[in-house]
C-alpha positions in Angstrom: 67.7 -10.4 46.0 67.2 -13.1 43.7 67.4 -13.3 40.3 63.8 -12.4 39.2 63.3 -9.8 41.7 62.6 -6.1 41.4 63.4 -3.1 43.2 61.6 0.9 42.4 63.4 4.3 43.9 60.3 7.1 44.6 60.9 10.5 45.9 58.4 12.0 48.3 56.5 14.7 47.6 57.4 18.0 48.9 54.3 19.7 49.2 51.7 16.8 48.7 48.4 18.0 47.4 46.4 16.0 50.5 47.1 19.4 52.6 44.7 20.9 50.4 42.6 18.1 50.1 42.0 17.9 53.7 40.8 21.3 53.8 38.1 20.4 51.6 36.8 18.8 54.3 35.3 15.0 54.2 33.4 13.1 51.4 33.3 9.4 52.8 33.2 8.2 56.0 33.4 4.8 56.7 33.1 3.2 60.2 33.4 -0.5 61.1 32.9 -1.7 57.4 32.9 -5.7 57.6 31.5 -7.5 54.4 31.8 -10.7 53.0 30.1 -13.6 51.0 27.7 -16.7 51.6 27.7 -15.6 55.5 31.5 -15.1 55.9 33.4 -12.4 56.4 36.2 -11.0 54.0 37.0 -7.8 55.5 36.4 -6.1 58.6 37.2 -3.8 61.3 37.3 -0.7 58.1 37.5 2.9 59.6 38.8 5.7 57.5 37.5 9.2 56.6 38.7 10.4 52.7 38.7 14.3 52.0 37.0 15.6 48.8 39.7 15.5 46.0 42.1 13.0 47.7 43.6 10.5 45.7 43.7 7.3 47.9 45.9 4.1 46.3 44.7 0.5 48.1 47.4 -1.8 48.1 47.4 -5.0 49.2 48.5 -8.7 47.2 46.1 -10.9 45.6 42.9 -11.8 47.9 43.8 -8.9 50.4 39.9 -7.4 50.2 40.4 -4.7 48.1 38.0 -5.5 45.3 35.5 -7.0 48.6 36.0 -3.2 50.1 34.8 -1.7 46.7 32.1 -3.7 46.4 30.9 -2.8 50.3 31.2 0.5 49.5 29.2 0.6 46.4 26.5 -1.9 47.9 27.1 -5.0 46.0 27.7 -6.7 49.0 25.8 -6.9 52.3 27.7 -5.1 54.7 27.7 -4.2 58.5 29.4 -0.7 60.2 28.2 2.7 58.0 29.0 4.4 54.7 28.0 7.6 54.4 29.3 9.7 51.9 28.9 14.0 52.1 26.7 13.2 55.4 24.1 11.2 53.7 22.5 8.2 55.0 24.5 4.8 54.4 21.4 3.5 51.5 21.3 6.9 50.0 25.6 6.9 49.8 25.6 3.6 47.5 23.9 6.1 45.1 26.3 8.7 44.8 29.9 6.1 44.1 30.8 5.5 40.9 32.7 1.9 40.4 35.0 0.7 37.5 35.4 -3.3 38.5 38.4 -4.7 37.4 36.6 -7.1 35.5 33.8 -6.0 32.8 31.5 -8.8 32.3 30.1 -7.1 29.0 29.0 -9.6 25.7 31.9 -8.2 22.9 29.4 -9.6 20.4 26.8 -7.1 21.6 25.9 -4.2 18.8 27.1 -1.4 21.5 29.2 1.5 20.4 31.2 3.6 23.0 28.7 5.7 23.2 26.0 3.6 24.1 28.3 1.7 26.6 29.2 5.6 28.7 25.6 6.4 28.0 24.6 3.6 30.8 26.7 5.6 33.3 23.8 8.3 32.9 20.8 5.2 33.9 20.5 6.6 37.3 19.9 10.5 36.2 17.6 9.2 33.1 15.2 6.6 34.6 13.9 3.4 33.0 11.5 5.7 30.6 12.6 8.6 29.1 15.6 9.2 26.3 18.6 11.3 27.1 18.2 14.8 27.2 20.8 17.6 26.1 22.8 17.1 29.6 23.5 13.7 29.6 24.6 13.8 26.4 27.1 16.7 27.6 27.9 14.7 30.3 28.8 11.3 28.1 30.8 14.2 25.5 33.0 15.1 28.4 33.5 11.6 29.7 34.9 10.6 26.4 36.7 14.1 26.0 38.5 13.2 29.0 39.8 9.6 28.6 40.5 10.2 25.1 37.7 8.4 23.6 35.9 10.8 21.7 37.0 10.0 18.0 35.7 6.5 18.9 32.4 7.2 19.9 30.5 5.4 16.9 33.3 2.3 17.2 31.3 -0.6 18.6 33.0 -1.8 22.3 33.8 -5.5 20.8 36.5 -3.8 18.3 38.2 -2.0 21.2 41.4 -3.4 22.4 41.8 -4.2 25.9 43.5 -1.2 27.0 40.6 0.9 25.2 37.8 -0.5 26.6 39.1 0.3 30.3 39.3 3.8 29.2 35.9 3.5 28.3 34.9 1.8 31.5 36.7 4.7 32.8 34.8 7.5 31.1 31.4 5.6 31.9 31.9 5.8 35.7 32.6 9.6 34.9 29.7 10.1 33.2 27.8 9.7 36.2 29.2 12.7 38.3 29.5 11.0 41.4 31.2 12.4 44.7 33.7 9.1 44.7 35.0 7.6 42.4 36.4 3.5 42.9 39.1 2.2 40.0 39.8 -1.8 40.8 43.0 -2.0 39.1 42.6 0.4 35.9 46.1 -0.1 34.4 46.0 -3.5 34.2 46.0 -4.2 30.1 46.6 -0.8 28.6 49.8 0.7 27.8 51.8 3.7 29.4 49.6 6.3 27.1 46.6 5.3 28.4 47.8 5.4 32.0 49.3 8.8 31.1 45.5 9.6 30.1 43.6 8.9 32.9 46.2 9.7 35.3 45.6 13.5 33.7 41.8 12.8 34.0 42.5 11.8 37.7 44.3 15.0 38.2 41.6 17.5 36.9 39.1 15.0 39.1 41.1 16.6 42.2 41.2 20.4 41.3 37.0 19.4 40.8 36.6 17.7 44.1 36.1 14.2 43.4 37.7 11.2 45.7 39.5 8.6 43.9 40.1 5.3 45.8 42.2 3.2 43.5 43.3 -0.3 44.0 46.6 -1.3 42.5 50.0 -3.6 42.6 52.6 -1.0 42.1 54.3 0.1 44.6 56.4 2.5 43.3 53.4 4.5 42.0 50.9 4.6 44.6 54.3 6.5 46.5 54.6 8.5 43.9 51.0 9.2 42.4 48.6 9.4 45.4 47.5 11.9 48.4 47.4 8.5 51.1 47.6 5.0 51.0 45.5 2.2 52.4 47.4 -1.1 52.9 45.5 -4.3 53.2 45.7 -7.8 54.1 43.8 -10.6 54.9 40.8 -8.7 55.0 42.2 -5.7 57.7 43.5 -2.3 57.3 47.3 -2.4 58.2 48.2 1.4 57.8 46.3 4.3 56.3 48.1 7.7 55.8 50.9 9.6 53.6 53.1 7.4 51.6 56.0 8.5 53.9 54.2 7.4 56.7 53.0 4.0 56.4 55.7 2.9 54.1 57.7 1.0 56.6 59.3 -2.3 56.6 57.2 -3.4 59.4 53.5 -2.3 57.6 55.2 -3.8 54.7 56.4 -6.8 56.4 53.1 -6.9 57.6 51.1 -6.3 54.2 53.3 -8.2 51.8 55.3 -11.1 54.0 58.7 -10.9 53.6 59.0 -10.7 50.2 59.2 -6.7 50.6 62.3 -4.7 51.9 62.4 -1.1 52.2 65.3 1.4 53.0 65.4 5.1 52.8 68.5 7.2 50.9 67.8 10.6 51.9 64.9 11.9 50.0 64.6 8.8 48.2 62.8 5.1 49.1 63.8 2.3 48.0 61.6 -0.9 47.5 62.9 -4.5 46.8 61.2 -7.6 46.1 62.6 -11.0 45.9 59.5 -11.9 43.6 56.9 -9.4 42.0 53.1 -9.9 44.4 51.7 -9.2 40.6 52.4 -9.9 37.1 51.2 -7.1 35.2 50.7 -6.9 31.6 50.0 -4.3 29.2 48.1 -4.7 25.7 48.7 -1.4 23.5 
């Protein structure tokens, strides 16, 4: 291992909570997702079922798909194979996924408090005409409750600092109450707090029934953190499954080149890198 490389030691979960997820039985089906842009393909060949409450991590480097899969699923993208999400029909399912990109476009300038910025998470339930009634308002209250972001709720978004205004993007997807929830990389730029924060949102989103498919980097806490993981690369599904089931060298060999070694000391795994797949930064 050189020099700048890393390594992360994760225990497996004794009694991982996707035994009583799967009992739940499934929210999202997808079969034969392919999507892409300006006529060519980025990913295909997706089938996978995710069980209400699960907690799926998608890993994969840079230009794997994963932020192309969340946007098939959510119907930013044209797309062939279905989506159908608690047995509804693929157009209906779009509907009923709320999606936290990793990249807001949003004007800082704009005169939008946090408020207003969660409050379009409640568009759909609204409509184009008529003001918020007493339950969206609830429903923006507990978004913010739950990230955190209540005593900011008057603070216009441009004064936010990076790691806040995720949290906010956070709470708006929440705000909408949908069946699945997609986060494209949701720690990148805020500090351990925040992760702590909505990683304690994420876990009361599980004991409600919500699926979480969450795109990240880190390796040593999507083993640690999630119900299954999805590995990706160039556009296809590698492995899909418990943490201790797909993390071999060979899916990782597979996923991640050879920059990724993996042994197992008892309990424990151990990952090593001879360069880090992601530079991560955090801004308090």
């Amino acid at each position: 291992m050189t020099g700048n490389g890393l390594w992360a030691r994760f225990r497996r979960a004794e009694n991982p909570p996707s035994v009583q997820c799967e009992q739940r039985g499934v929210v999202l089906a997808v079969r034969g997702l392919a999507a892409g842009y300006n006529g060519q393909r980025a990913i295909e060949g997706f089938t996978f079922d995710v069980h209400a409450g699960e907690r799926i991590g998608i890993v994969g480097p840079n230009g794997a798909g994963k932020s192309t899969l969340f946007k098939a699923l959510v119907g930013l993208l044209p797309h062939q194979g279905t989506i159908s999400i608690l047995g509804a029909s693929c157009r209906e399912s779009h509907a009923m996924v709320a999606y936290v990109p990793q990249h807001e476009e949003i004007d800082l300038n704009f005169p939008a408090t946090v408020w207003d910025v969660v409050m379009m998470g409640r568009a759909r339930q609204i409509g184009y005409i008529l003001p918020p009634r007493k339950r969206d308002r609830l429903a923006v209250r507990a978004a913010l409750e739950r990230v955190g972001m209540w005593a900011l709720r008057k603070r216009p978004i441009g004064q936010l600092s990076g790691g806040q205004r995720r949290r906010v993007f956070v709470a708006r997807a929440l705000a909408q109450q949908a069946s699945v929830l997609l986060l494209d990389e949701p720690f990148s730029g805020v500090d351990t707090t925040a992760e702590g924060d909505i990683f304690q949102v994420l876990d009361v989103l599980r004991e409600e029934g919500v699926a979480v498919l969450l795109a990240t980097h880190n390796l040593a806490q999507a083993a640690t953190h999630y119900d299954k993981l999805m590995l990706i690369s160039g556009g296809r599904m590698i492995a899909f499954g418990a943490p201790e089931q797909i993390y071999t060298p060979e899916n990782l060999a597979r996923t991640f080149g050879e920059r990724i070694a993996l042994w197992r000391e008892g309990e424990q795994y151990v990952v090593v890198a001879d360069r880090p797949c992601h530079a991560e930064t955090h801004t308090p």
